[in-house]
Backbone as CSV, one residue per row, in Angstrom:
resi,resn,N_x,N_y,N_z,CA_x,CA_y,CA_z,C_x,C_y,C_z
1,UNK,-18.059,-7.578,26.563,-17.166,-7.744,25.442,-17.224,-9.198,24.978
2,UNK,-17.112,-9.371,23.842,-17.454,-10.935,22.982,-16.193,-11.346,22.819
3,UNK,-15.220,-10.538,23.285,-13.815,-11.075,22.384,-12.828,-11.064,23.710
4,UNK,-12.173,-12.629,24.563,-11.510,-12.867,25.438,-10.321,-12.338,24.983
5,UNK,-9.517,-12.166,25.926,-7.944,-11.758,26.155,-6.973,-11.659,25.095
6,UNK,-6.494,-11.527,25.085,-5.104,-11.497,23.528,-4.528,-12.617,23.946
7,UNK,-4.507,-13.798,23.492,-3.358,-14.832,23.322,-2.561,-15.053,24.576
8,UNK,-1.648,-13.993,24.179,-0.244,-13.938,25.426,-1.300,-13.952,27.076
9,UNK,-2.085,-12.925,26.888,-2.966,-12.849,28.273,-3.681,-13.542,29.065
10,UNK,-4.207,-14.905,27.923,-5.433,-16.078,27.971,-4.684,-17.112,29.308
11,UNK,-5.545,-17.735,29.372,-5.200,-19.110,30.545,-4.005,-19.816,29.467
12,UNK,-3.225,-20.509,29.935,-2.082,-21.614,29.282,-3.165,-22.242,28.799
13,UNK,-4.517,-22.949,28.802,-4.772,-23.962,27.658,-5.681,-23.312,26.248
14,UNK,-5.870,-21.717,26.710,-6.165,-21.202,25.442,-4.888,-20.387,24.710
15,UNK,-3.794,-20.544,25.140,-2.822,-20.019,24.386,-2.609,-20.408,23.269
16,UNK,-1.830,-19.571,21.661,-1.617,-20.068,20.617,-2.792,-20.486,19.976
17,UNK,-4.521,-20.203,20.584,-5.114,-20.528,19.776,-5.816,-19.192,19.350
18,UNK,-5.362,-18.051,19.285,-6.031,-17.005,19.093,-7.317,-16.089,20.515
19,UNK,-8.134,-15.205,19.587,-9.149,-14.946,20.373,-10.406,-15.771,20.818
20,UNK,-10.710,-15.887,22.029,-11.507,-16.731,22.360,-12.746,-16.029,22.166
21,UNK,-13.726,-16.584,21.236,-15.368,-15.386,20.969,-16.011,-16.096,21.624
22,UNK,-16.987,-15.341,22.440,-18.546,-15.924,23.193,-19.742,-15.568,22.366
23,UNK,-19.590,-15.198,20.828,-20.538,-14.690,20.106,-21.144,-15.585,19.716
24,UNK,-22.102,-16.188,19.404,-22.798,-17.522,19.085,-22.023,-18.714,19.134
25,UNK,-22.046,-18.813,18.201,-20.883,-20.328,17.946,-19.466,-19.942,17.717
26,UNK,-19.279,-18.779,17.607,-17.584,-18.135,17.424,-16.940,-18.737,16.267
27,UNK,-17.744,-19.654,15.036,-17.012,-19.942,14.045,-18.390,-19.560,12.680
28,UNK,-18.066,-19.715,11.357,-18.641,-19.403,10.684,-19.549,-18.020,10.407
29,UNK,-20.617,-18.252,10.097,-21.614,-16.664,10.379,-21.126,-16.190,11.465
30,UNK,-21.106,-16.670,12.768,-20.650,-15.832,14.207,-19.703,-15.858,13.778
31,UNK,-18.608,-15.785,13.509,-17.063,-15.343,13.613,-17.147,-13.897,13.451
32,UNK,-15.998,-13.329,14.560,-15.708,-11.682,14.469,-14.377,-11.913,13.599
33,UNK,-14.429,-10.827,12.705,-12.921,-10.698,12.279,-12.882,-9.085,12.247
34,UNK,-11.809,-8.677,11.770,-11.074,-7.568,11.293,-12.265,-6.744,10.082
35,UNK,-12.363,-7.545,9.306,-13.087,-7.355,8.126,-11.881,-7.126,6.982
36,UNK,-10.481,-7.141,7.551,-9.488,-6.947,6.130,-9.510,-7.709,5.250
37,UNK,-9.865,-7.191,4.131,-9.616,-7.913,3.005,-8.394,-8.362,1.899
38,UNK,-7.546,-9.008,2.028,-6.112,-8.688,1.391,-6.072,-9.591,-0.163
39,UNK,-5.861,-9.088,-0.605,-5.538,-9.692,-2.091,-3.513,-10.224,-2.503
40,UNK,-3.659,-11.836,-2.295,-2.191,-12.293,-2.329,-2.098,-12.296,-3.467
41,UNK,-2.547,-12.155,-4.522,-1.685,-12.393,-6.029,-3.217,-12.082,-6.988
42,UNK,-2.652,-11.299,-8.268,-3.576,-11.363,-8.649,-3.909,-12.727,-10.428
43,UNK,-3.122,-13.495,-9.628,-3.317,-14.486,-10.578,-2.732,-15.573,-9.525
44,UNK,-3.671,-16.547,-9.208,-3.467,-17.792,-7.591,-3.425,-18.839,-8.231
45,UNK,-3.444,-19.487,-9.554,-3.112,-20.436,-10.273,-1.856,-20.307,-10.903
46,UNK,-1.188,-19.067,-10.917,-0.112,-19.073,-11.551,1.169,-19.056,-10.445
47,UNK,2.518,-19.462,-10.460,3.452,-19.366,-9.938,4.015,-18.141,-10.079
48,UNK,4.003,-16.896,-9.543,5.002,-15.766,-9.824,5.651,-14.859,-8.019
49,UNK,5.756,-13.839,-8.351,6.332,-13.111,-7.496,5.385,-11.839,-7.164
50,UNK,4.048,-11.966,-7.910,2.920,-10.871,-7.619,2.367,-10.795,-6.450
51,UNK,2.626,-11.516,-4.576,2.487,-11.923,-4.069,3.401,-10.549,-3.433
52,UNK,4.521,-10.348,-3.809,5.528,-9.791,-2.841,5.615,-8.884,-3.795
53,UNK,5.568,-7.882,-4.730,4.853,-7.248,-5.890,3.540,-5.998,-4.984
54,UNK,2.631,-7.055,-4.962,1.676,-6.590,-4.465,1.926,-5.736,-3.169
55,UNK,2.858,-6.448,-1.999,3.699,-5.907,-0.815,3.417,-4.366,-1.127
């Protein structure tokens, strides 16, 4: 498995920093995610409430 412990489970000095990856470099191209894609507003220059709208 590429993907260490859940957080709460990890050693105290990897706590609060998420999942620990052994997949290449574990950041950039190697990064594992979810793959979710979420859309916060559909206008991000503007100030509104489409954010919680969208919810």
């Amino acid at each position: 498995d590429l993907v260490g412990p859940e957080p709460e489970a990890a050693p105290l000095e990897q706590m609060g920093l998420g999942w620990k990856s052994s997949y290449g470099t574990g950041t950039g191209k190697d990064a594992i995610t979810t793959g979710i894609e979420v859309v916060w507003t559909n206008t991000p220059t503007k100030w509104d409430n489409s954010f919680l709208e969208i919810l």
